[in-house]
C-alpha positions in Angstrom: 1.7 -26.0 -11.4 -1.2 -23.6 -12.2 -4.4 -23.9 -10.7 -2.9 -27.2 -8.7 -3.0 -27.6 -4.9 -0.6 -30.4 -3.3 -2.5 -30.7 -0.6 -5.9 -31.2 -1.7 -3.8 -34.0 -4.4 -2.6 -36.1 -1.5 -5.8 -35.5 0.3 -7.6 -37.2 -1.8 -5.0 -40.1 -2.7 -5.1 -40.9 1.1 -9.7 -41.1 1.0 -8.8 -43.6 -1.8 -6.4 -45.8 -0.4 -8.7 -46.0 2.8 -11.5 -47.5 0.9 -8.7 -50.2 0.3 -11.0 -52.5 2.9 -14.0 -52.0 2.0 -13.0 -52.8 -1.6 -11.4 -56.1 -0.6 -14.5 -57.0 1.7 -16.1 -56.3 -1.8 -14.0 -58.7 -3.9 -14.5 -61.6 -1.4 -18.0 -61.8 -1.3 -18.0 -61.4 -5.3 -15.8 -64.7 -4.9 -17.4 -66.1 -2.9 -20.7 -66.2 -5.0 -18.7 -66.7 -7.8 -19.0 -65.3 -11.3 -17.8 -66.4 -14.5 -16.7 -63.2 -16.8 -16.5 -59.7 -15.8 -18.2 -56.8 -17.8 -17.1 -53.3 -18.0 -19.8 -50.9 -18.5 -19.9 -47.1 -18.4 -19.4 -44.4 -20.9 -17.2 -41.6 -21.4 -14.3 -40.7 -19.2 -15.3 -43.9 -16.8 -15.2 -46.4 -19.8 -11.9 -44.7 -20.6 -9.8 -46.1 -17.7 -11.4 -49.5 -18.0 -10.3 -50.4 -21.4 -6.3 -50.7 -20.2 -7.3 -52.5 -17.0 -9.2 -55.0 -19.7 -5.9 -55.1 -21.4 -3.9 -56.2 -18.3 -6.2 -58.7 -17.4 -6.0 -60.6 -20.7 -2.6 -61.0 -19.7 -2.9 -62.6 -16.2 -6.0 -64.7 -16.3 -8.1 -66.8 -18.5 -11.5 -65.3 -16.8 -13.3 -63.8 -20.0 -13.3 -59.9 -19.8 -16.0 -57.6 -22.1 -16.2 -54.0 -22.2 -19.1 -52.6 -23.5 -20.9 -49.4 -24.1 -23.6 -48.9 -21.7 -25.8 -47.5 -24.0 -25.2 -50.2 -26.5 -25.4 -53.4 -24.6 -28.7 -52.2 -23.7 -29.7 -52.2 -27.2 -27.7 -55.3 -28.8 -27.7 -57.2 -25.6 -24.5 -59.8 -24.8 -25.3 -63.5 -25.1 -22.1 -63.4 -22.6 -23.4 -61.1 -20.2 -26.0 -63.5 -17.4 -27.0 -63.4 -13.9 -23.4 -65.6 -13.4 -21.2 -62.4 -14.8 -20.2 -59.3 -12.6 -20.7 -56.0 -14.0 -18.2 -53.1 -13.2 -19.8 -49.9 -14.1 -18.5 -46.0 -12.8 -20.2 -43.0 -12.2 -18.6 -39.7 -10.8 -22.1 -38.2 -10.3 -24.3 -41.4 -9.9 -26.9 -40.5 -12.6 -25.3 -40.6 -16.1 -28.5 -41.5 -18.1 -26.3 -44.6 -20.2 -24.9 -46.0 -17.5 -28.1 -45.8 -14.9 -30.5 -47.5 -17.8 -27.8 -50.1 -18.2 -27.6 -50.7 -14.6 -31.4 -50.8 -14.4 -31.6 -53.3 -17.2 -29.2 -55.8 -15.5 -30.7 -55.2 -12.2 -33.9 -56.6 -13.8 -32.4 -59.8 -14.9 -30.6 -60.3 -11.7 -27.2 -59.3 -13.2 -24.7 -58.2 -10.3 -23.3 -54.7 -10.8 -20.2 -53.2 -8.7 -20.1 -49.4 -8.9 -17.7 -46.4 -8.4 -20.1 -43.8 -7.1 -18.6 -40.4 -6.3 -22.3 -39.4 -5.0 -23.9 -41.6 -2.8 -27.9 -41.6 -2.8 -28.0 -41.4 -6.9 -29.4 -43.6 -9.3 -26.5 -45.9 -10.0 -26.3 -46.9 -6.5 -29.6 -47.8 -6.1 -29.1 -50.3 -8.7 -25.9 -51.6 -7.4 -25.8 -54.8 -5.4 -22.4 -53.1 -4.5 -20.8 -49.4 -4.0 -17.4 -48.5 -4.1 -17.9 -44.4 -3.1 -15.5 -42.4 -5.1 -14.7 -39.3 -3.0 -11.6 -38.1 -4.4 -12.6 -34.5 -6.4 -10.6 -34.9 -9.2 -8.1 -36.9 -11.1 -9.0 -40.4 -12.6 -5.7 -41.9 -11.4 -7.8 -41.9 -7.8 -10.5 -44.4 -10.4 -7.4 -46.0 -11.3 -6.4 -46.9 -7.8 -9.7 -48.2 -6.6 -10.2 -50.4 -9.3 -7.0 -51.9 -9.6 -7.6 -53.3 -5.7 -11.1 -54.4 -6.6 -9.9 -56.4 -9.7 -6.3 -57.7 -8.8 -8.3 -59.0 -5.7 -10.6 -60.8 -7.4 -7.8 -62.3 -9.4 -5.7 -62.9 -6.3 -8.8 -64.9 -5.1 -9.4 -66.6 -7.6 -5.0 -67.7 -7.7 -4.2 -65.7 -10.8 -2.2 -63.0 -8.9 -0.6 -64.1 -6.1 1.6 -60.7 -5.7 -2.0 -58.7 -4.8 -0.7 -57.7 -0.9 2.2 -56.2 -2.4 1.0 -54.6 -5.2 -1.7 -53.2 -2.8 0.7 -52.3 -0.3 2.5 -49.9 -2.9 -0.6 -48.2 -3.9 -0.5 -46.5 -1.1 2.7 -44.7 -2.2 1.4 -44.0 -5.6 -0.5 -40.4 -5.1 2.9 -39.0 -3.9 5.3 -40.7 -6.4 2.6 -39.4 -8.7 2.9 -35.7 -7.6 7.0 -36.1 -7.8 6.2 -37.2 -11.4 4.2 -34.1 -12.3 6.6 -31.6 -10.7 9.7 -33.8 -13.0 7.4 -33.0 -16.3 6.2 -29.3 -15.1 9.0 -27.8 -17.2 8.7 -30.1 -20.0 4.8 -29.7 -20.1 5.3 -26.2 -20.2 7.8 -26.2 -23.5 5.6 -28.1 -25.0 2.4 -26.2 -24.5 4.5 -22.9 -25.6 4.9 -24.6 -28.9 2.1 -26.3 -29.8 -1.0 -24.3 -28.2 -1.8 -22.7 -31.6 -1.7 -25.7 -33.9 -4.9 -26.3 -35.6 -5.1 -29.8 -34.8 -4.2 -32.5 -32.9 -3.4 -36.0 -33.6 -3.2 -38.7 -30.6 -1.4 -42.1 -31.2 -1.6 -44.5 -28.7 -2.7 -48.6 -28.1 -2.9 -52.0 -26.0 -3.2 -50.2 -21.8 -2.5 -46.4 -23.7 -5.8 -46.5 -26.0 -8.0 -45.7 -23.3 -6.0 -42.8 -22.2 -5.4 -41.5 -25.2 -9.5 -41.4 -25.8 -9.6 -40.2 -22.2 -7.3 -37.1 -22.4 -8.2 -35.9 -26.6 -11.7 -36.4 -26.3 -12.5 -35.5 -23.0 -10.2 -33.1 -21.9 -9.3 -31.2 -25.6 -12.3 -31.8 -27.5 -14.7 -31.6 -24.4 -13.2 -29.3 -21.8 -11.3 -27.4 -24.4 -12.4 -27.3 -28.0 -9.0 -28.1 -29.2 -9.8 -29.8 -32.6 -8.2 -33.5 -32.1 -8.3 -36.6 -33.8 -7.0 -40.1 -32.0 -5.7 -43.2 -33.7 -4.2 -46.9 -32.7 -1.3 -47.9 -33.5 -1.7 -50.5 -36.3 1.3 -52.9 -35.0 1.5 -55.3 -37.6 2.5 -52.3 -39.6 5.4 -51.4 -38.0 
């Protein structure tokens, strides 16, 4: 895989699972203080890869989940969002200018805010009553893993997923089933690219737990990192 090293992959899945206890140690004291919805708030990439872990919770618990643009909610405000919610926000640098203001703003009102923070000292976790540090280099499937053991956690507390140990347990595996899954798709990935890499544009389809990687990956990564011209769209299912 070009420009990929293994090592530094698994390396970095295995400084993500071991925040696995401090995350947990996280979740309890959230319960124990109790909250009564959960926010998402961040922008970009980081709201991204909330939006499916939104969708999976609408599934498993009745505990009302919002996730809003940081930039927004500062502006419109949330007659949902009091001092009795708990705000999730992410930052891989710590000082995104949305998402510190936003954190600032609910500091103020004596909202409780749970960051990722892949740099410690910045901004956001100043105004964090808790920090999760981020200290995997790349890959948001690291983001991924260290927010599905905050959340399931606070759902396992709270009764709503009783299968959190196990489900836990087989994070652990996930970096390198992850890395078997990339090498399986390599050659496939390659055909594809071959084909496609001079197309004018691009069009992304995805919904429900896909929507937020499909934003993720055409805006960020084409649009963004690449200028590949791209356009995404949701599935309109009630059209099928």
């Amino acid at each position: 895989m070009l420009k990929f090293d293994k090592d530094i992959y698994m390396e970095n899945g295995r400084i993500t699972y071991e925040t696995r206890e401090q995350i947990e140690r996280i979740a309890d004291e959230i319960s124990a203080e109790g909250f009564k919805n959960i926010f998402f708030v961040s922008v970009g990439g980081s709201i991204s890869i909330m939006w499916p872990i939104q969708e999976m919770l609408k599934q498993l618990t009745d505990i009302p989940v919002y996730t809003e643009q940081a930039g927004e909610i500062i502006l419109t405000g949330h007659k949902q969002l009091t001092k009795d919610s708990l705000v999730i926000m992410a930052s891989k640098s710590g000082d995104t200018k949305e998402t510190v203001k936003a954190a600032e703003w609910c500091k103020e009102q004596g909202i409780r805010i749970v960051s990722l923070v892949g740099t410690l000292g910045t901004p956001l976790e100043k105004a964090s009553r808790w920090v999760i540090p981020n200290k995997a280099k790349n890959g948001v499937e690291f983001e991924y893993m260290q927010l599905f053991m905050l959340v399931f956690k606070l759902l396992d507390n709270a009764g709503d997923f009783p299968e959190y140990k196990r489900f836990a347990d087989q994070l652990g595996a996930l970096p390198e089933n992850l890395l078997l899954a990339k090498e399986k798709f390599e050659p496939l990935a390659d055909e594809i690219a071959k084909t496609y890499y001079q197309e004018p544009y691009n069009i992304w389809v995805g919904d429900g737990e896909m929507w937020g990687e499909v934003y993720l990956f055409s805006m960020c990564i084409l649009e963004e990192m690449q200028w590949v011209r791209t356009s995404m769209s949701k599935i309109n299912v009630g059209k099928i």
